[in-house]
C-alpha positions as CSV (number, residue, x, y, z in Angstrom):
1,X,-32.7,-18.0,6.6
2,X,-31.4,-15.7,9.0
3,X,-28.2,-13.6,8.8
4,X,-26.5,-11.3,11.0
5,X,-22.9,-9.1,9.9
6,X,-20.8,-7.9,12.2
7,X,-17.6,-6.0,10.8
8,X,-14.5,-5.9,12.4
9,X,-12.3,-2.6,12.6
10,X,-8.7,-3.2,10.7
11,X,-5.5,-3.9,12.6
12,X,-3.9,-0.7,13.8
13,X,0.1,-1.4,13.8
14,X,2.8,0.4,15.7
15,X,2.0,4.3,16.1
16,X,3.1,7.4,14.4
17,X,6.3,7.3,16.5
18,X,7.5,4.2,16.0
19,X,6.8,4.3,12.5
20,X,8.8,7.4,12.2
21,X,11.8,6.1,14.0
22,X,11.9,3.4,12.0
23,X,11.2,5.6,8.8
24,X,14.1,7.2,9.8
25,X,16.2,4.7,10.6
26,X,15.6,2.1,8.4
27,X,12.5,2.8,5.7
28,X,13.5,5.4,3.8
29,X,17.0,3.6,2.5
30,X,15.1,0.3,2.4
31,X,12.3,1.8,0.6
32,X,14.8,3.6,-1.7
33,X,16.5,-0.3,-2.5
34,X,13.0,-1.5,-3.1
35,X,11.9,1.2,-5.0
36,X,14.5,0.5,-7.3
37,X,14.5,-3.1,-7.6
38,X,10.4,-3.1,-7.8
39,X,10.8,-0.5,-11.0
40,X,14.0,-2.7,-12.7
41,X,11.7,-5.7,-12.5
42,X,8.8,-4.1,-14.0
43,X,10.7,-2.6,-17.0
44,X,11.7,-5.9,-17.8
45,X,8.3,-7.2,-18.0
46,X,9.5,-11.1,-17.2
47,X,9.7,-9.3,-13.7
48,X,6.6,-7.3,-13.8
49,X,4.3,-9.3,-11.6
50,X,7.1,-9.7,-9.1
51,X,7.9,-5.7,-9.2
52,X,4.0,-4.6,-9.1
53,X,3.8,-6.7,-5.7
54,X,6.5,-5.4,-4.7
55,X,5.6,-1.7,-5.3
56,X,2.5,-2.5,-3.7
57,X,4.1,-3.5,-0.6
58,X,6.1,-0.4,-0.1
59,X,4.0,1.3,2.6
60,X,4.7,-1.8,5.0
61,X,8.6,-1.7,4.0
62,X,8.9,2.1,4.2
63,X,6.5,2.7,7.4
64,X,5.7,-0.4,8.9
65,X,2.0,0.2,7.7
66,X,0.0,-3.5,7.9
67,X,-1.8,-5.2,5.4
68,X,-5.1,-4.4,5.3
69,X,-7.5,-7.0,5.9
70,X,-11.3,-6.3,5.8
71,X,-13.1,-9.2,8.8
72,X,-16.6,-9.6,9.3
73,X,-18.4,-11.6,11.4
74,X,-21.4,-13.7,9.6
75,X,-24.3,-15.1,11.4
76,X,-26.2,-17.6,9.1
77,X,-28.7,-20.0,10.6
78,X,-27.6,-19.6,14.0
79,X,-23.5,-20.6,13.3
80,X,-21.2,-17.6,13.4
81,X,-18.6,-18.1,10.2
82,X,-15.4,-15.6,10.0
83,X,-15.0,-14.1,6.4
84,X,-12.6,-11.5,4.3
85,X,-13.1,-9.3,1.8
86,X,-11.7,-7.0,-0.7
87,X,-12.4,-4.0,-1.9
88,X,-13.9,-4.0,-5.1
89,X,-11.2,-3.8,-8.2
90,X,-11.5,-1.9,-11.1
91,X,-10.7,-4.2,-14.3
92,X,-7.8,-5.7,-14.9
93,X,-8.3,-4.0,-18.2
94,X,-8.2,-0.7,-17.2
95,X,-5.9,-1.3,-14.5
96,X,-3.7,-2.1,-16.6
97,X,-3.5,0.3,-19.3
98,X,-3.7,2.9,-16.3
99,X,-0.8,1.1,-15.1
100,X,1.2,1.4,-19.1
101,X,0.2,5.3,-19.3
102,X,0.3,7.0,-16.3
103,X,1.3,4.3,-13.3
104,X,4.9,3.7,-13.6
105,X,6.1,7.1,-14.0
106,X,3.7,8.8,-11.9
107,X,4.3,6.7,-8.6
108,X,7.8,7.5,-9.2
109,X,7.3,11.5,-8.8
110,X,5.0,10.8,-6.3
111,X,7.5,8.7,-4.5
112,X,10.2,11.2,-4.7
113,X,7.9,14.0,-4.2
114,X,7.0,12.3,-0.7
115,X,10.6,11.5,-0.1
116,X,11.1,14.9,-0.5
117,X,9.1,16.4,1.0
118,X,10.3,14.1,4.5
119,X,13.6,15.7,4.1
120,X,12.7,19.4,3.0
121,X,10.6,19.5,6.5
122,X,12.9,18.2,8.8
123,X,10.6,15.3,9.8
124,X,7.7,17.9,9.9
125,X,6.1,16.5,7.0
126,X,5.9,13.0,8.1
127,X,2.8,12.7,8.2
128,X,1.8,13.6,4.9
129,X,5.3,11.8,3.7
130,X,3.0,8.7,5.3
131,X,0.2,9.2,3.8
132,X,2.1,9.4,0.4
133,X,3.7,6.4,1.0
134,X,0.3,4.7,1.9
135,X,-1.3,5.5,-1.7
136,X,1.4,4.3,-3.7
137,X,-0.7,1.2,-4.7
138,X,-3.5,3.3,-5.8
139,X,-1.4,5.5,-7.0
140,X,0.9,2.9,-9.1
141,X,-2.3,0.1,-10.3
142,X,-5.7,1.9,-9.0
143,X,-5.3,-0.9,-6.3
144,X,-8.0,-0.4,-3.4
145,X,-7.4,-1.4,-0.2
């Protein structure tokens, strides 16, 4: 049996510029709503699995970053077959008692810290602001993306 991977490079989305306008424009009060609503939904644990999708979704409503989606390419016995895959989690275990100890608030100072830091710099810090915004799954759950 014969097999042959070839990997895909992730979807790229708008570029820094766009994303910035629309940071501007419309992410950072949309992403201020949904902050919100993710956190009130999570407190009241009926909501939590709602509000933990929804705080991992806030770099695509903040900065229009995509979903990343890892493609490869299999060959196996001469017949090409497209797959996905995931990173590899860490247990839902320890995911979760991350999540209950250190998650909930600490996203939340590292969202404000990144909000702040967007508005302290005149738009100068945008880029790291970004890249904030980008880890608050990781940041929030120990997600990997």
């Amino acid at each position: 049996m014969s097999t042959q991977t070839v990997r895909y490079e992730q979807e790229k989305g708008p570029g820094l510029l766009i994303r910035a306008i629309y940071f501007i424009f419309v992410g950072l009060w949309l992403g201020g709503i949904w902050t919100t609503v993710a956190w009130i939904l999570v407190v009241s644990i009926i909501g939590l699995p709602i509000g933990l999708i929804m705080l991992n979704r806030i770099p695509q409503i903040m900065t229009l970053k995509p979903v990343r989606t890892n493609r490869y390419m299999q060959n196996v016995n001469g017949r090409w077959v497209m797959r996905e895959s995931n990173q590899p989690q860490a247990s839902f275990l320890a995911r979760a008692l991350y999540f209950i100890l250190i998650g909930w608030w600490f996203s939340a100072l590292w969202l404000g810290a990144a909000w702040a830091i967007s508005g302290i710099t005149l738009g100068l810090g945008l880029p790291l602001s970004f890249w904030m915004f980008d880890r608050v799954p990781a940041i929030t759950t120990l997600s990997r993306f």
